[in-house]
C-alpha positions in Angstrom: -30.7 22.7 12.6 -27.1 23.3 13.0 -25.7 23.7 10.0 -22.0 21.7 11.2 -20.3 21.9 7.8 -20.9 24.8 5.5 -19.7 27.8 3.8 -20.1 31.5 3.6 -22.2 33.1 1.1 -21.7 35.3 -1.9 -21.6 39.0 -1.8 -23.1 39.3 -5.4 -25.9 37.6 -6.4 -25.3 35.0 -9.4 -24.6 37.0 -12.8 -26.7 34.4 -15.1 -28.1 31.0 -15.1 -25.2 29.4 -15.4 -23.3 30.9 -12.1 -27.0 30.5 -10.1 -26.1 26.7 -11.4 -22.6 26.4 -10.1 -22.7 25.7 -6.1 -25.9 23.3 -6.7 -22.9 21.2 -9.0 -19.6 19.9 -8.0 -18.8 20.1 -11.3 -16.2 22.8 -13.3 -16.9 21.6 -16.3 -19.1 24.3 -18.7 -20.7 22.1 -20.9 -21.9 20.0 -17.8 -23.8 22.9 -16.0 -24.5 24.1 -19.6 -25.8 21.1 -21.1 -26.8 18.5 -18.1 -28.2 19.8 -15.1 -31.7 20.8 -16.0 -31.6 16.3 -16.8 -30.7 16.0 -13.1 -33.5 15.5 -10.8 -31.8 16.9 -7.4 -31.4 20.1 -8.9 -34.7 20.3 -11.0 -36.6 19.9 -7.4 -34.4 22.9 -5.9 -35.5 24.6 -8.7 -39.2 23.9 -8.5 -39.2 24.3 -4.7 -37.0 27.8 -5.2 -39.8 29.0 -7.4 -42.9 28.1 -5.1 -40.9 30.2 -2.3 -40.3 33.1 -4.1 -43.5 32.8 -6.4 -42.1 33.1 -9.3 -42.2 30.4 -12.4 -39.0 29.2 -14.4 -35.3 29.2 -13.7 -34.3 32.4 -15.3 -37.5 33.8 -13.6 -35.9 33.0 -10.3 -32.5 34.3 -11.1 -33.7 37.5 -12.4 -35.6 37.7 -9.5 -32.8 36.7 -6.9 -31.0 39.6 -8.6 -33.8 42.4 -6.7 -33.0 41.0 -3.4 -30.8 42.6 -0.8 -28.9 39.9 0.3 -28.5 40.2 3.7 -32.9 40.2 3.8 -32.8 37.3 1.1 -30.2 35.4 3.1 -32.4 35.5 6.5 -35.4 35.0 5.2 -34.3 31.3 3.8 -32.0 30.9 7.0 -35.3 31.5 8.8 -37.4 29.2 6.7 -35.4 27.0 6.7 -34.6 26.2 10.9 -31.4 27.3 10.8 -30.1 28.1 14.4 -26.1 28.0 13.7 -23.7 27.4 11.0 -20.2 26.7 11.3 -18.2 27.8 8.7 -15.1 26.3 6.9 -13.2 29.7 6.3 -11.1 28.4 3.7 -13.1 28.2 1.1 -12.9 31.1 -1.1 -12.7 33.6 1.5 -11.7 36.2 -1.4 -15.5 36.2 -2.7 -17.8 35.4 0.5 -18.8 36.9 3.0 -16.8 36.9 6.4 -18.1 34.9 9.3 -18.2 38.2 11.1 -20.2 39.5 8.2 -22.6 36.2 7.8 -22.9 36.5 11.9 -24.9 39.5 11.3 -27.4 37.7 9.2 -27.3 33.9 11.1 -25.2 32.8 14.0 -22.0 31.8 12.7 -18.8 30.3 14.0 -15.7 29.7 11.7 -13.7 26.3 11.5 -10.7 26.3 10.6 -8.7 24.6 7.6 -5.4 23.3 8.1 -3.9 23.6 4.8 -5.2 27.2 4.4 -3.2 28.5 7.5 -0.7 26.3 6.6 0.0 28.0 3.0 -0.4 31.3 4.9 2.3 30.7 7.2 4.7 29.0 5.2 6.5 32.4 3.5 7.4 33.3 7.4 9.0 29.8 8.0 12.2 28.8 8.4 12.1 25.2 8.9 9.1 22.7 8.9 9.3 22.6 12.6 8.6 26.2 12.6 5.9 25.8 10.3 4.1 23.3 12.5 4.4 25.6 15.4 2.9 28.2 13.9 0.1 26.5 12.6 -0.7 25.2 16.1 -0.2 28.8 17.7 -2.3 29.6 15.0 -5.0 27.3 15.8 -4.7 28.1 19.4 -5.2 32.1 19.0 -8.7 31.2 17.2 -9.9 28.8 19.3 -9.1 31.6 21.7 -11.1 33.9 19.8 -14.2 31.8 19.0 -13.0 28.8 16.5 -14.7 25.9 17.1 -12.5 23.1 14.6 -10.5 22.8 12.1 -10.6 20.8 9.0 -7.9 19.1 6.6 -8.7 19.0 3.0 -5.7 15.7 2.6 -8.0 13.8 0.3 -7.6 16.5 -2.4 -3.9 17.1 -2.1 -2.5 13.5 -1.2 -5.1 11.1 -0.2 -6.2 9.5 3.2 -3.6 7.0 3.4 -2.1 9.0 5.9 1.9 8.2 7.3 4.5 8.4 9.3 7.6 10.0 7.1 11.5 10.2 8.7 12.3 13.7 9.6 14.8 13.8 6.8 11.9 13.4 4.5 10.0 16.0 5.6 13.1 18.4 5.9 13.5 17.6 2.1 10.1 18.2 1.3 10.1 21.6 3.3 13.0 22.7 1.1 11.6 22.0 -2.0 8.3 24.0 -1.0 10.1 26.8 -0.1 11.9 26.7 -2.7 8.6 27.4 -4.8 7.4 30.6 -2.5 10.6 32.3 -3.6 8.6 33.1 -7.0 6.5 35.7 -4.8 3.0 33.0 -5.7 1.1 31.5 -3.3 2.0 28.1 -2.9 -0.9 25.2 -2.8 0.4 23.0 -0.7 0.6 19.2 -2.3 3.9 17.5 -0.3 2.4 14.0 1.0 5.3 13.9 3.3 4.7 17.8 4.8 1.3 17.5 5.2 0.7 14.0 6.5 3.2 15.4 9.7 1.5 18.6 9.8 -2.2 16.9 9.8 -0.9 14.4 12.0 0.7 17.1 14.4 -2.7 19.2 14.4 -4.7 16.3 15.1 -2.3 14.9 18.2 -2.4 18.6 19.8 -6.4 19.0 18.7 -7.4 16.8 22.0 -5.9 19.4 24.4 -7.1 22.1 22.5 -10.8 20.8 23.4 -12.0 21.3 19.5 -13.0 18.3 16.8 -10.8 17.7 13.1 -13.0 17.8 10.5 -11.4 15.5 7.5 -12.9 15.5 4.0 -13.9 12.2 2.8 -15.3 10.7 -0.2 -16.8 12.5 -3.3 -15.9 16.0 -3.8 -14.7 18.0 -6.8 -13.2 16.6 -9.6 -9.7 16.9 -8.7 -9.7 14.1 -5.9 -9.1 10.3 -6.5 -11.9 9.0 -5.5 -10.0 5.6 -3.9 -7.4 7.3 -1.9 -10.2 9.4 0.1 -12.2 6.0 1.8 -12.1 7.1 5.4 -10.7 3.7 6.2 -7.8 4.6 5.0 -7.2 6.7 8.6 -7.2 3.6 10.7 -3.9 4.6 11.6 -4.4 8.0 12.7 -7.4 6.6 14.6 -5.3 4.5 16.6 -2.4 6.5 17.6 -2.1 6.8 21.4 -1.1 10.3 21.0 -4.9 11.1 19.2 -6.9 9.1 21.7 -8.2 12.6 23.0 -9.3 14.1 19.3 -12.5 13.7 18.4 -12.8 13.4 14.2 -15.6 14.2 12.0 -15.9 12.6 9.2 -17.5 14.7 6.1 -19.3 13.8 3.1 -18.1 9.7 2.7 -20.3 8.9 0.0 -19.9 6.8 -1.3 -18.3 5.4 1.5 -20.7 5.8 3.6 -20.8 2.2 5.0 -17.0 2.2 5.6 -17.9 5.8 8.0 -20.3 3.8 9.7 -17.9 0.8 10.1 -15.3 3.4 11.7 -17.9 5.2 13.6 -19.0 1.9 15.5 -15.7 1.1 16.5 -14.2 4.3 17.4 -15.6 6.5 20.4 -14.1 9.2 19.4 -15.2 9.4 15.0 -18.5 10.6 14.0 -19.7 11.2 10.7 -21.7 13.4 8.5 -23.6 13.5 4.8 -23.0 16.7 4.3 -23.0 17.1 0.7 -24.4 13.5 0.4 -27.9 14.2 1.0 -27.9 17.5 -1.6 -26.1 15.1 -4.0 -27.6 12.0 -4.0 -31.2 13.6 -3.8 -34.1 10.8 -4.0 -31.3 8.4 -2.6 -30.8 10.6 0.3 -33.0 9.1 2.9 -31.3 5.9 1.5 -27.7 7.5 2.7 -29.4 7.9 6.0 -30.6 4.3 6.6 -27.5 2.9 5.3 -25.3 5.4 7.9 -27.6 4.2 10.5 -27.4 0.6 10.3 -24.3 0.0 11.6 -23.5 4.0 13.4 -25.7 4.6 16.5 -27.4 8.1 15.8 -25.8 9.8 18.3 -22.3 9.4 16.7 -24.1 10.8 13.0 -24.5 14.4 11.7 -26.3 16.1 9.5 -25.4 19.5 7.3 -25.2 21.2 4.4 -22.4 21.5 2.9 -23.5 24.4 1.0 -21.8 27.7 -0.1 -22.3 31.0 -2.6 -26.1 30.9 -2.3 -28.5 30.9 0.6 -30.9 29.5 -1.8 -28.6 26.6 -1.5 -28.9 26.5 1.7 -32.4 26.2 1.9 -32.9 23.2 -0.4 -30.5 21.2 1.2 -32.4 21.9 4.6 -35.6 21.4 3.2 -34.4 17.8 1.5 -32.3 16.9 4.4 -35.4 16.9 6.8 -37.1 15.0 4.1 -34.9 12.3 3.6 -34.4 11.9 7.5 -38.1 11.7 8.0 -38.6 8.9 5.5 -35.5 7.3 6.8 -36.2 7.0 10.2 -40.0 6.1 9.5 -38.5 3.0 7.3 -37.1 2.1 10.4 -39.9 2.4 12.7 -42.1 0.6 10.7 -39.5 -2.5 10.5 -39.5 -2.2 14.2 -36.3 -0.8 15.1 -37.4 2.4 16.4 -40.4 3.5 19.0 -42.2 6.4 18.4 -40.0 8.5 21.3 -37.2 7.0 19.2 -38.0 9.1 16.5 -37.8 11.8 18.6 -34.6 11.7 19.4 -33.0 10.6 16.7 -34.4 13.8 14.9 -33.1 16.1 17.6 -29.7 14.8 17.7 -28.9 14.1 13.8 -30.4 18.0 13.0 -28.7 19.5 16.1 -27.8 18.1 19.2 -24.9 15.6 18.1 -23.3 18.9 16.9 -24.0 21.0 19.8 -21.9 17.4 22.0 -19.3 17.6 19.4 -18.6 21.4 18.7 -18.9 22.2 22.7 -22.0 24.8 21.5 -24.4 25.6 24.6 -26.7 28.4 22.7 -27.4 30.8 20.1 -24.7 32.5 21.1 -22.5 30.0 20.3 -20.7 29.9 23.7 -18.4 27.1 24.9 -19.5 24.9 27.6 -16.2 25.4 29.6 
């Protein structure tokens, strides 16, 4: 498997029960991870499989006992297990509390991705105007892809939505002031202007053809601070059809629970794809149901499979291990309705696990080399 859409891992292993608990939930609520998760039936299996692996019984059994591991053995031992061949890594995600990519590389071939508003907030302190700001995200982006990035990622859907637009330069110049304005405090500023970053996502995608790499865009469910309306991937129609992105190729993430409207784009577009990352750990016994429904109207080449995952290799792991589940029931539905041979299934497999992100991501082995 290539892990397309992940995270790094922890340095520490989980203080209690309740942070073990945390990266299996996209919730921050206390009394939810508290209270609710041992009720939830995707997480109670990752439990149950977690102790059978380690052979031990009972959650706090397999906490205290995830708390004698080194991690770097821990780590590759469930990498291993569980087929892992590559991850690539959204760096922006914490990168204060996980490991590096350089550092993961040492434990699993890793490769980072890049997210937009991330080198965007790190850049803006040095920027003068928002023209400047742009430019030095995309020199940015350039340098890594130079040095081994292979895409970047927009998180839009948690800052402003998907109902991406054109804004008059004036508006962005406003905008741009009044940001700045806020970095004067000496804080780092989380970016939130829908008129700043709609032109700066825009911009990155328009340039990302050129620059040979995918834009990953969050879509769909996520943590609680999105509205769930304004992230439906349909929403990107116009950014899909702008002459000037004909050349980007988009990956959609996540999409439940618009995974239907993915698929919908997917078929029409050449150039989006899709993923249920995150859906398939989420949705658990509906998983393979996630699969069928992406596949009915997206050919399998044009859908990928990951992880989503992050803090915990154990996480990892049980999102592989119900990711290959769910994609064998899926695809055996299917075959025994007739709409897949047995060589079918074959391929299918290879490509949703790996090989669609090896086309996408330009990734030609282990090493993680470009094509060209």
């Amino acid at each position: 498997m290539i892990d397309h859409h992940c995270h790094s891992i922890a340095r520490t292993p989980p203080a209690d029960v309740a942070a073990f608990r945390a990266p299996f939930t996209e919730s921050r609520d206390p009394s939810f991870i508290r209270d609710h998760m041992l009720q939830w039936p995707s997480y109670c299996r990752a439990v149950r499989e977690l102790c059978a692996f380690y052979g031990v019984v009972g959650e706090e059994a397999l906490v205290r006992h995830i708390r004698t591991l080194p991690l770097a053995d821990r780590a590759r031992r469930l990498f291993a297990d569980a087929g892992f061949e590559m991850l690539l890594v959204d760096t922006g995600y914490r990168p204060e509390d996980l490991l590096t990519v350089e550092e993961l590389g040492d434990i699993v071939p890793a490769r980072p991705v890049l997210r937009i508003e991330r080198v965007a907030e790190d850049l803006l302190p040095e920027s003068s105007t928002p023209d400047a700001l742009i430019g030095g995200v995309l020199e940015h982006i350039r340098k890594a892809v130079r040095a081994g990035a292979v895409a970047v990622k927009t998180v839009l859907a948690y800052r402003t939505g998907l109902r991406i637009a054109a804004h008059p330069p004036s508006e962005v110049r406003e905008a741009f002031s009044q940001v700045k304005t806020s970095t004067k405090a000496g804080r780092r500023v989380r970016l939130t202007s829908k008129p700043l970053l709609d032109t700066l996502v825009w911009e990155v995608c328009q340039a990302a053809g050129e620059l040979r790499i995918p834009v990953q865009i969050h879509t769909g469910f996520g943590d609680a601070d999105l509205l769930l309306p304004d992230s439906n991937p349909a929403w990107l129609k116009p950014l899909f059809e702008d002459p000037a992105c004909r050349n980007a190729t988009f990956v959609l993430l996540h999409c439940h629970p618009y995974v239907r409207d993915a698929a919908w784009l997917a078929s029409v577009y050449g150039n989006v794809y899709m993923d249920l990352s995150l859906t398939i750990p989420m949705t658990g016994h509906g998983a393979a149901e996630a699969i069928a429904a992406a596949l009915q109207l997206a050919p399998w080449s044009k859908v990928l499979l990951a992880t989503d995952a992050h803090t915990l290799p154990e996480r990892f792991w049980a999102a592989a291990r119900l990711m290959r589940d769910a994609l064998r029931k899926a695809l055996a539905e299917m075959r025994s309705h007739g709409f897949l041979t047995d060589s079918d299934l074959e391929a299918a497999t290879a490509a949703l696990l790996a090989e669609n992100a090896r086309g996408v991501y330009r990734l030609r082995s282990l090493s993680g080399s470009d094509e060209g």
